[in-house]
C-alpha positions in Angstrom: 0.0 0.0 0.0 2.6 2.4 0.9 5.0 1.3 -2.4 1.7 2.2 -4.6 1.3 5.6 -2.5 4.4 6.6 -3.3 4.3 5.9 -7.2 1.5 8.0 -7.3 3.3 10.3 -5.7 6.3 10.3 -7.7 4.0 9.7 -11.1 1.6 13.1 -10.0 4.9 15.2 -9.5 6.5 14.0 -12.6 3.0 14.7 -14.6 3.3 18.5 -12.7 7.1 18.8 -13.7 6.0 18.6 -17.4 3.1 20.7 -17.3 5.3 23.5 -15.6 7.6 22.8 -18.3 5.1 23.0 -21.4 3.7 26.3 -19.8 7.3 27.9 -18.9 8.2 26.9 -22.7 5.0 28.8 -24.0 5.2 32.0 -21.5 9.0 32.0 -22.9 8.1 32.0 -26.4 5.2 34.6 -26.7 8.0 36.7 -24.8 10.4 36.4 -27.6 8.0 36.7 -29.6 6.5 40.0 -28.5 9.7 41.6 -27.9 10.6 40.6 -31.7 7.5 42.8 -33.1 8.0 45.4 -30.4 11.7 45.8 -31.8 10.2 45.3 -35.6 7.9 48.2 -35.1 10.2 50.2 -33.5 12.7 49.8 -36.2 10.2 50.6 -39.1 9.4 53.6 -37.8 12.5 54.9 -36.9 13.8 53.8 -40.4 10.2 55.3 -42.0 9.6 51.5 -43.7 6.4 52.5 -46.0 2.8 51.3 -43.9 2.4 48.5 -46.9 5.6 46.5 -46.1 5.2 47.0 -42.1 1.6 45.4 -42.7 3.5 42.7 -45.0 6.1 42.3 -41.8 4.0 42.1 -39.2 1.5 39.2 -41.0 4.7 37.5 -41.9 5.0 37.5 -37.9 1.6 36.5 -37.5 1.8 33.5 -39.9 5.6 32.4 -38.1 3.6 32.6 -34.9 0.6 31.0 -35.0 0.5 29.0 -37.9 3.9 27.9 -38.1 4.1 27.9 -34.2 7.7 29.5 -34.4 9.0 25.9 -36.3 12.0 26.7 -38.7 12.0 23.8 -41.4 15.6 24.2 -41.9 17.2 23.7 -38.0 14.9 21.1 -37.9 16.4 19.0 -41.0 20.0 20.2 -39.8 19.0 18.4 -37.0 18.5 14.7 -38.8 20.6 12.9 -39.7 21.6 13.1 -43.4 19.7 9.8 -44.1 16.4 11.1 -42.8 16.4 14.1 -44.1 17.0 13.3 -47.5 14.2 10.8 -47.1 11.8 13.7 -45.8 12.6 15.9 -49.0 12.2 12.4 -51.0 8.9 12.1 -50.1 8.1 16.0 -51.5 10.4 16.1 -54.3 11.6 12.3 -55.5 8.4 12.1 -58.0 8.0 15.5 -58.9 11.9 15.3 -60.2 11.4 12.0 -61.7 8.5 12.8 -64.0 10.0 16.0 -65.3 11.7 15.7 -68.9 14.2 18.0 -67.4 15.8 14.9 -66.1 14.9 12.4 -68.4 18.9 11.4 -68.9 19.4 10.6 -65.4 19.0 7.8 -63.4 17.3 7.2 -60.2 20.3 7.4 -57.8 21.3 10.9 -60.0 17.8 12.0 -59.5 18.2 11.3 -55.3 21.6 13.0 -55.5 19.4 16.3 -56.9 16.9 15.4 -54.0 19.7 15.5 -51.6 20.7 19.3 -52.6 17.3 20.9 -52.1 16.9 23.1 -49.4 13.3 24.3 -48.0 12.4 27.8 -48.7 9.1 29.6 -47.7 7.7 32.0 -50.2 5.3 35.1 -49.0 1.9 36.2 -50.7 2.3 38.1 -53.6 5.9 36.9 -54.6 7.2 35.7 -58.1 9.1 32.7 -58.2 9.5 33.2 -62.0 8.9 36.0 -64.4 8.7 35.9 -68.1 11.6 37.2 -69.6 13.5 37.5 -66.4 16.8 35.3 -65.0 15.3 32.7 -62.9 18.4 31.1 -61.0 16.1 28.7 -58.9 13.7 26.0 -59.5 11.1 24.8 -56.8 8.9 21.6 -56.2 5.5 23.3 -54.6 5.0 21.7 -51.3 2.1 23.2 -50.0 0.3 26.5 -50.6 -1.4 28.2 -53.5 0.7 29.4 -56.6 -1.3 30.8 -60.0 0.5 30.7 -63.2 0.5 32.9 -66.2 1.8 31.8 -69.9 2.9 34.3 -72.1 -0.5 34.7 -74.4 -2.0 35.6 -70.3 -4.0 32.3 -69.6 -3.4 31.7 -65.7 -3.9 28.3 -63.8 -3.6 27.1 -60.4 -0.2 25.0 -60.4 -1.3 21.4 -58.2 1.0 20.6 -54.9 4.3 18.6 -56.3 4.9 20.8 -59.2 8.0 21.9 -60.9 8.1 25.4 -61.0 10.7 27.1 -63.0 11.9 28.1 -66.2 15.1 25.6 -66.5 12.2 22.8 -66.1 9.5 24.6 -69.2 12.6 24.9 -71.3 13.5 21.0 -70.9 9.8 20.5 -71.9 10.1 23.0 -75.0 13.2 21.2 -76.0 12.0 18.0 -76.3 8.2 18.2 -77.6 8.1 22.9 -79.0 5.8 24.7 -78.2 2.1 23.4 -77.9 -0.3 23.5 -80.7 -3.4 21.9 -79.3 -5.8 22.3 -76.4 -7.9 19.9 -74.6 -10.8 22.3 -72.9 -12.0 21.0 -70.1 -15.5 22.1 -68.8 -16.2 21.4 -65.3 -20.6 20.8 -65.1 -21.4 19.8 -61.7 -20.0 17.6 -58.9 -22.3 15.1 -56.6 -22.4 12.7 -54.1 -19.5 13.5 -51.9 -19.9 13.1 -48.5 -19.8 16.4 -46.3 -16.6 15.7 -44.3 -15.0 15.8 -47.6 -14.6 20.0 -47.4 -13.2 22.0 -50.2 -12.9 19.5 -52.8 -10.6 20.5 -55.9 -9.9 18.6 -59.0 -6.5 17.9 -60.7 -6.3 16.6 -64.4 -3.1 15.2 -65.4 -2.5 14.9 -69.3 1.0 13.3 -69.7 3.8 14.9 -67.9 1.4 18.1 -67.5 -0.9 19.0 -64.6 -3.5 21.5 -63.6 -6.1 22.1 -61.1 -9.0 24.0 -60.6 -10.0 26.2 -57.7 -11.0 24.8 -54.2 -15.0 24.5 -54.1 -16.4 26.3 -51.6 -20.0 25.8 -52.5 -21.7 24.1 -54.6 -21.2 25.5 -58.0 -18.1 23.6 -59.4 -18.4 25.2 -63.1 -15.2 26.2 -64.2 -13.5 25.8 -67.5 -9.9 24.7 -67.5 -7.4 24.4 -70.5 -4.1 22.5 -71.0 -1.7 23.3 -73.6 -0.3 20.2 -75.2 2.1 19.2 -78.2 0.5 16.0 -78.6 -1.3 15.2 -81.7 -3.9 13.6 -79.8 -5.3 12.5 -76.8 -6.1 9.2 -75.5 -6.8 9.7 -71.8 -6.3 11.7 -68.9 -6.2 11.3 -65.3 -9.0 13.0 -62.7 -7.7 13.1 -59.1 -10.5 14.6 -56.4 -8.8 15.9 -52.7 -9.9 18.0 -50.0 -8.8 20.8 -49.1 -8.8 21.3 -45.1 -7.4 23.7 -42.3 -6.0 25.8 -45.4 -2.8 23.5 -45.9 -3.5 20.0 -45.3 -5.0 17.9 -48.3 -6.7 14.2 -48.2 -7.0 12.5 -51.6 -11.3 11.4 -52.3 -10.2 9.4 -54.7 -9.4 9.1 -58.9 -10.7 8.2 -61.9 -9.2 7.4 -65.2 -11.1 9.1 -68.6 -10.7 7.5 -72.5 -11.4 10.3 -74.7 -13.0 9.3 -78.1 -11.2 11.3 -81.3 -13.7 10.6 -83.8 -16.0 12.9 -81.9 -15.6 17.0 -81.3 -16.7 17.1 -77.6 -16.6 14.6 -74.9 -19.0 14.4 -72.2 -18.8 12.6 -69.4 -20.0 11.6 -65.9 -16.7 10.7 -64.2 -17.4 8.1 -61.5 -14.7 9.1 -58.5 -13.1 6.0 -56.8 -11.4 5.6 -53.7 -8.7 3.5 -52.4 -11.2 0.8 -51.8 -12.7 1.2 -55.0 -15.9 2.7 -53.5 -17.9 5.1 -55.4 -16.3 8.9 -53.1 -18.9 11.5 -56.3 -19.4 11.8 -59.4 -18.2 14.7 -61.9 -19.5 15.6 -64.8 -17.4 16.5 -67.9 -17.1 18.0 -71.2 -14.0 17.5 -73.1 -13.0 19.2 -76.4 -9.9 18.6 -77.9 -9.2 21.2 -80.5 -6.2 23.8 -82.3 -5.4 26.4 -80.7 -6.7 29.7 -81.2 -4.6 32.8 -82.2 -4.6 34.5 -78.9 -4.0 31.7 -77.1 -0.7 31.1 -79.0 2.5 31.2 -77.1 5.6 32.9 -77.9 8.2 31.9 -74.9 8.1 28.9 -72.8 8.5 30.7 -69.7 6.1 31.2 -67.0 5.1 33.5 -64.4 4.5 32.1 -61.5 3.3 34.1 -58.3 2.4 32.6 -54.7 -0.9 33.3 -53.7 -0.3 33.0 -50.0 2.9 31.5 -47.5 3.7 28.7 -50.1 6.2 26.1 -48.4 8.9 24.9 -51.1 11.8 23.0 -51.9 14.8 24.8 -53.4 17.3 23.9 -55.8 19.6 26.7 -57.5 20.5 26.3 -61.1 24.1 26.4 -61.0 23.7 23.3 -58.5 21.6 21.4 -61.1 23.9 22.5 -64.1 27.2 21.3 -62.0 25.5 17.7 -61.0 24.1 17.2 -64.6 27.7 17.9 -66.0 29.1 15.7 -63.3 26.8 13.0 -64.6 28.1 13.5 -68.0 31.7 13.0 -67.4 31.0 10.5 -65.5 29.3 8.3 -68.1 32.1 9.7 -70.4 34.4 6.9 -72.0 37.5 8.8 -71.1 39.0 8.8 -67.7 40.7 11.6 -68.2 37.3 13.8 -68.2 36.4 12.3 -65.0 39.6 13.1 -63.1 39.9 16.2 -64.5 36.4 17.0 -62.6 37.4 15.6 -59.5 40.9 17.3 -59.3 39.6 20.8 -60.1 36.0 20.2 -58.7 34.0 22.7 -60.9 32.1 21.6 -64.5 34.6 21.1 -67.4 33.5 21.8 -70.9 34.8 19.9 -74.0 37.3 22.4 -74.9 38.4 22.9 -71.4 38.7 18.9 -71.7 40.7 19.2 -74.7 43.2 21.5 -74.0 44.0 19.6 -70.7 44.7 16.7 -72.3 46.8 18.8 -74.8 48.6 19.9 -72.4 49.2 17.1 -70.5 50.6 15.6 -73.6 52.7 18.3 -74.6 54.4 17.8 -71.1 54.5 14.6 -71.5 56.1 14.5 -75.0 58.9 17.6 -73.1 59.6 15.2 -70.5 60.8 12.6 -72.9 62.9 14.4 -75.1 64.4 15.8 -71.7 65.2 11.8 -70.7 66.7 11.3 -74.7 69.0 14.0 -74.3 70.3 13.0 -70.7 70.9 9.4 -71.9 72.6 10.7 -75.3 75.4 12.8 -73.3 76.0 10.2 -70.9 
């Protein structure tokens, strides 16, 4: 009796030694972080910071401290160790990488050493991670958040989470199929039969390598007409993926549906039966799908993109000269001649084929000095 006394004791006061500790932690925190804006606000008006960016400051504050509850991404995967954090940035970015022409040369372990160099980056409402006819040094996989995107003729679409977003990954596409000539119009009727806990529902429509969604329904009207600008000559089928969007960032997938277009016809209609992972019946969508040219002001004349976060969008980073390095890398590496790869690993920077060359020339020229210097020592002896 008195053993079981005292553990419940010892168990009460260990339960109130972690509650103080929660509550110090808390009382410590909104302390830093009301001294923080105090010294913000002082410092912005002192410095006379215009009353648009203090209200972009202080939100950013807001957002850090309430939403984010003062977790930094980044101290967090320093943390890890280097095996689990590249398998946390695998899970955003592997797939996104993989699918993209821009790295249709590499192989899956070259693909996981790109993976490996990403670093997470937070972007704030209203910013432009790429501009037509700009320098665009980074590329980012979308993690979570909204970002629109506007082509060059001014079309704009919502970009779905695990997207690509840069101008060295459009220019890979444009290399390998031009620049698109058809369109398949997609007309958004009416959505049914999805059950209420299911809030916010969006669609995603994935044609190839290429994927768009529409806007999160809030109501009941889902009419909404959607276009994606293809090369291909036709199309056979494209992919319909339902999720939910909840609490603003998280997202829970209702389910799919697979669609066969018919190209004898004009227009398509359909009434797409959504399936979940059980293959149960989640709603039904209804469809019309018109595959046609492209009209004149839809043409494009650049395969850039602007693209422009909506809100706080979480990302993951990579810069360009880091991809251009690693893909050169690669290349030596599969080269035939040894000499390209140690040439890359005794300078450590990209080597290109006329910086190859006139190595070797050189090496060969020394080479071919240092003999005739041997000749002549053995000729006077």
């Amino acid at each position: 009796m008195v053993v079981m006394i005292g553990g419940a004791v010892v168990c009460d006061a260990g339960i109130t030694a972690i509650l103080t500790s929660i509550i110090h932690n808390r009382d410590q925190q909104s302390g830093e972080n009301s001294r923080r804006i105090q010294c913000t606000n002082k410092y912005m008006s002192t410095c006379g910071v215009s009353e648009d960016t203090q209200i972009r400051l202080l939100d950013y504050y807001r957002y850090d401290d309430t939403e984010l509850g003062n977790i930094n991404e980044n101290e967090i995967l320093a943390d890890l160790p280097s095996a689990l954090r590249e398998e946390v940035i695998r899970h955003f970015c592997y797939d996104a990488l993989r699918r993209s022409e821009l790295v249709n040369d590499f192989s899956d372990g070259a693909v996981g050493s790109l993976v490996k160099m990403m670093e997470p980056y937070l972007a704030i409402p209203n910013e432009n991670l790429s501009v037509i006819n700009e320098d665009c040094d980074n590329m980012f996989v979308l993690k979570r958040g909204q970002v629109k995107c506007i082509d060059s003729s001014g079309y704009e679409n919502f970009l779905p989470l695990g997207t690509l977003i840069g101008h060295i990954a459009t220019s890979s596409t444009h290399a390998l199929v031009g620049f698109p000539s058809k369109v398949l119009e997609i007309n958004v009727l009416n959505g049914q039969g999805f059950r209420t806990k299911y809030i916010n529902p969006y669609i995603i429509f994935t044609l190839g390598s290429t994927s768009v969604r529409s806007s999160v329904k809030k109501n009941n009207n889902w009419r909404e007409q959607i276009l994606i600008k293809t090369a291909s000559k036709e199309v056979k089928k494209i992919f319909v993926t339902v999720r939910s969007w909840k609490n603003g960032q998280q997202h829970d997938t209702i389910g799919s549906s697979e669609v066969q277009m018919n190209m004898d016809s004009t227009e398509n209609s359909f009434k797409v039966v959504i399936r979940d992972t059980t293959g149960k019946s989640a709603g039904i969508i209804s469809l019309s799908l018109i595959f046609r040219n492209m009209r004149r002001h839809e043409v494009l004349d650049t395969h850039e993109r602007t693209a422009v976060a909506l809100e706080y969008c979480h990302l993951y980073c990579l810069s360009r000269c880091k991809f251009e390095e690693l893909k050169r890398y690669f290349e030596l590496s599969n080269s035939d001649s040894n000499l390209n790869r140690l040439l890359y690993h005794s300078t450590g920077q990209p080597l290109h084929k006329a910086d190859v060359n006139a190595n070797f020339n050189d090496l060969c020229e020394e080479k071919h000095r240092a003999c005739n210097i041997d000749h002549s020592k053995t000729d006077n002896n």
